[in-house]
C-alpha positions as a printed Julia matrix, in Angstrom:
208×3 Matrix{Float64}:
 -17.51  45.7    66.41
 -19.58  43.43   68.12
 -17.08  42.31   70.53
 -17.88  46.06   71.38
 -20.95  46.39   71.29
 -21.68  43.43   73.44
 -19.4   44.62   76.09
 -21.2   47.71   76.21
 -24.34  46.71   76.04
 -23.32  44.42   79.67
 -21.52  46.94   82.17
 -24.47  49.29   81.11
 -27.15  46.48   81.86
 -25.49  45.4    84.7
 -25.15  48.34   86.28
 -29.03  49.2    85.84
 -29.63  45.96   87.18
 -27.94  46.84   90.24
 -29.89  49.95   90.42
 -32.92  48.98   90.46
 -32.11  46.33   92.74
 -31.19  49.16   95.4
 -33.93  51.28   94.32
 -36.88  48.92   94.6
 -35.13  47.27   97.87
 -33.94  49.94   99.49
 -36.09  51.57  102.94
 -39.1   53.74  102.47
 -37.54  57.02  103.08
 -34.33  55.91  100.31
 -36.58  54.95   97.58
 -37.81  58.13   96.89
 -34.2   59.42   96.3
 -32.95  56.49   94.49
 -36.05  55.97   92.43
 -35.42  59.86   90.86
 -31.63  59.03   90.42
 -32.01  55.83   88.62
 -33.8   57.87   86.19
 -30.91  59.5    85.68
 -29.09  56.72   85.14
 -31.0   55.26   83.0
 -31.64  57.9    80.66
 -27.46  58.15   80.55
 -26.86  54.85   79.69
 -29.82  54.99   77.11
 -27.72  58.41   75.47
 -24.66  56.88   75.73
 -24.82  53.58   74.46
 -26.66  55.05   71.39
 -23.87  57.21   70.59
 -21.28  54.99   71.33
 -22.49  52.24   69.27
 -23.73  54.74   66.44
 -19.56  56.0    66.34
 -18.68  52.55   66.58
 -20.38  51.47   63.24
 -19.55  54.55   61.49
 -15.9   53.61   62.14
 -16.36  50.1    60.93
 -17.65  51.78   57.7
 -14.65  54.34   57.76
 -12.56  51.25   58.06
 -13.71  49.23   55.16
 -12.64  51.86   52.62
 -14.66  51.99   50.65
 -15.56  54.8    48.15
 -17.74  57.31   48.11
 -19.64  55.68   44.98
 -19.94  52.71   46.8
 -21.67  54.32   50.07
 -25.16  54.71   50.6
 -26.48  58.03   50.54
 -26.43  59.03   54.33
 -22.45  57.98   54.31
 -22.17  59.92   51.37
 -23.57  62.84   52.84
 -21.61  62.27   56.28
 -18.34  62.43   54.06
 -19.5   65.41   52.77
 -20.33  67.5    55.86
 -17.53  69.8    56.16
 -17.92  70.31   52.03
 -21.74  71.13   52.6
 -21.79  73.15   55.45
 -19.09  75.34   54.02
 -21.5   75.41   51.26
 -24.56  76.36   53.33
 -22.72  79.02   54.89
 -21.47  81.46   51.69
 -23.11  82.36   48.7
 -19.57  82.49   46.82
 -20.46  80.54   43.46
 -16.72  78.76   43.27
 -17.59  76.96   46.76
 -20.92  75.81   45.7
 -19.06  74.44   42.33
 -16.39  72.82   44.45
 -18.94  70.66   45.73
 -21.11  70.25   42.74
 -17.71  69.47   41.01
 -16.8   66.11   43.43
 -20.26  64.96   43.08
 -20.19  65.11   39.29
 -16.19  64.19   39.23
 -15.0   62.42   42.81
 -16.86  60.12   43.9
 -14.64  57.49   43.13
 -12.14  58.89   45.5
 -11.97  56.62   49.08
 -14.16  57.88   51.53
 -13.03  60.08   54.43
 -15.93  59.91   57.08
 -15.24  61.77   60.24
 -16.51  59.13   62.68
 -15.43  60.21   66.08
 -18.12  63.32   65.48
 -20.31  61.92   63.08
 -23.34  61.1    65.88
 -24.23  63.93   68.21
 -27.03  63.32   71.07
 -26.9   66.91   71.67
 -27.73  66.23   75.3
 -30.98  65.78   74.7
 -31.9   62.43   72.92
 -35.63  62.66   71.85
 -37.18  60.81   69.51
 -36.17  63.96   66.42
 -32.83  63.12   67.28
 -32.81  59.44   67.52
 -34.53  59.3    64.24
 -31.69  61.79   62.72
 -29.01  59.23   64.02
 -31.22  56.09   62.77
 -31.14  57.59   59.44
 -27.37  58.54   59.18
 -27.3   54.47   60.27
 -29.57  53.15   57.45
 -31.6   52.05   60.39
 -35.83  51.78   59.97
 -36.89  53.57   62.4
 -40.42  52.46   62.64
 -39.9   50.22   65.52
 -38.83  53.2    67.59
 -41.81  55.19   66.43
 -44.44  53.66   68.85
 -41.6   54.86   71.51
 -42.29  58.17   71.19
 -44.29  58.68   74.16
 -41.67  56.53   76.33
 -38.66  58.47   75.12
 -40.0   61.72   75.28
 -41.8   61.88   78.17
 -41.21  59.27   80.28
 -37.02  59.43   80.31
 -35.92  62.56   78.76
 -38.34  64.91   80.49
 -38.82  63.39   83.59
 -34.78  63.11   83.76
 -34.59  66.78   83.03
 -37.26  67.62   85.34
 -34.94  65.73   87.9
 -31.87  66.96   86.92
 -32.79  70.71   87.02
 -33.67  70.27   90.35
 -37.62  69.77   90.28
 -39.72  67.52   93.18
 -40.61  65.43   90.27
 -41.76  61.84   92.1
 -41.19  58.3    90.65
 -43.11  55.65   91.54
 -42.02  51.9    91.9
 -44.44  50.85   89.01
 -43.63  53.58   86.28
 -39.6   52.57   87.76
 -40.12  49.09   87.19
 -41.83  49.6    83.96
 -39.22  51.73   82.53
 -36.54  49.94   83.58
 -37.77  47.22   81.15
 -38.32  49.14   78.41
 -34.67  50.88   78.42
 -33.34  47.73   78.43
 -35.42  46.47   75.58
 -34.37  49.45   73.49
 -30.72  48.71   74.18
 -30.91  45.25   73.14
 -32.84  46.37   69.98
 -30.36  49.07   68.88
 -27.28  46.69   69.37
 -29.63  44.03   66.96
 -30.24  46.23   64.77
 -26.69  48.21   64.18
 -25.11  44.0    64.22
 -27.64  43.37   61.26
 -26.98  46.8    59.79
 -23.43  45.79   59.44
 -24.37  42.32   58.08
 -25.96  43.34   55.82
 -24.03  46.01   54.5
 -26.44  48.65   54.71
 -23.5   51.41   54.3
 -23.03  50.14   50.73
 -25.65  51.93   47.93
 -27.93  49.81   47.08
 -26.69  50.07   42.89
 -23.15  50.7    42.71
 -22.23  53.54   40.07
């Protein structure tokens, strides 16, 4: 996993590195264009490392097999999706008591997480979102909460604004800025999904 992780984390810095070398280099009457598109850029590789390393460790948890006793609540629950939401969706009293049933009976049965859809970004990674997928991680997400303003405003709406098509300027100084600040918050989720696994934050705290 963090073999992974650390190979993601570098073609997606180093290819933000490259933009903003071209961006805050480039002639007058470029920067204005490439200044909007790194934006872009960087709000994708902010989206997609977060999902890809938020898949990755839920397959390194899928992988230990454990059982479902043994997970913390969020993996629990994640295990349990297709379960709850058939649940949510019927008032039939025999599919709430399925459910009810493997809570009070099966939880001792290995753990079947579906990983490869457990994290969505639903194209639109806010701060709501990010905090959903932080919690489904066992992640604190304090840290991220004084980057509300950044993530919100700063990337996701200006990118949308640009990506719909608005005149919506960027200037070298809120670039430059944000540039370091996306690359702060990739190094910080890698850290803290490595430590997460460390640490064994999957695993319930008291074992039943």
């Amino acid at each position: 996993m963090v073999d992974f992780l650390d190979a993601e984390l570098s073609w997606r810095r180093r290819e933000l590195t490259n933009m903003r070398f071209l961006a805050l280099g480039g002639r007058r009457h470029e920067q204005e264009v490439l200044l909007r598109a790194g934006v872009c850029l960087m709000y994708a590789h902010w989206e997609g490392f977060v999902k890809d390393a938020a898949t990755c460790y839920v397959n390194y948890v899928a992988l230990k097999g454990l059982k479902y006793r043994d997970l913390s609540p969020s993996m629990v629950a994640l295990g349990l999706r297709g379960k709850l939401r058939a649940a949510e969706e019927t008032n039939r009293v025999t599919v709430h008591t399925e459910v009810t049933n493997f809570l009070l009976s099966d939880m001792h049965e290995n753990a079947k997480l579906p990983w490869a859809d457990a994290v969505t970004t639903r194209d639109n990674l806010n701060s709501e979102v990010l905090r959903e997928i932080l919690h489904l991680l066992d992640l604190d997400h304090q840290p991220y909460e004084t980057k509300r303003v950044l993530l919100d405003q700063r990337l996701l709406r200006k990118r949308n604004e640009i990506a719909h098509g608005e005149h919506s300027p960027v200037s070298r100084t809120d670039y430059d800025e944000l540039h370091a600040e996306v690359l702060d918050l990739l190094d910080r989720f890698r850290d803290d999904v490595e430590n997460a696994a460390q640490l064994k934050r999957f695993q319930r705290s008291s074992p039943v």
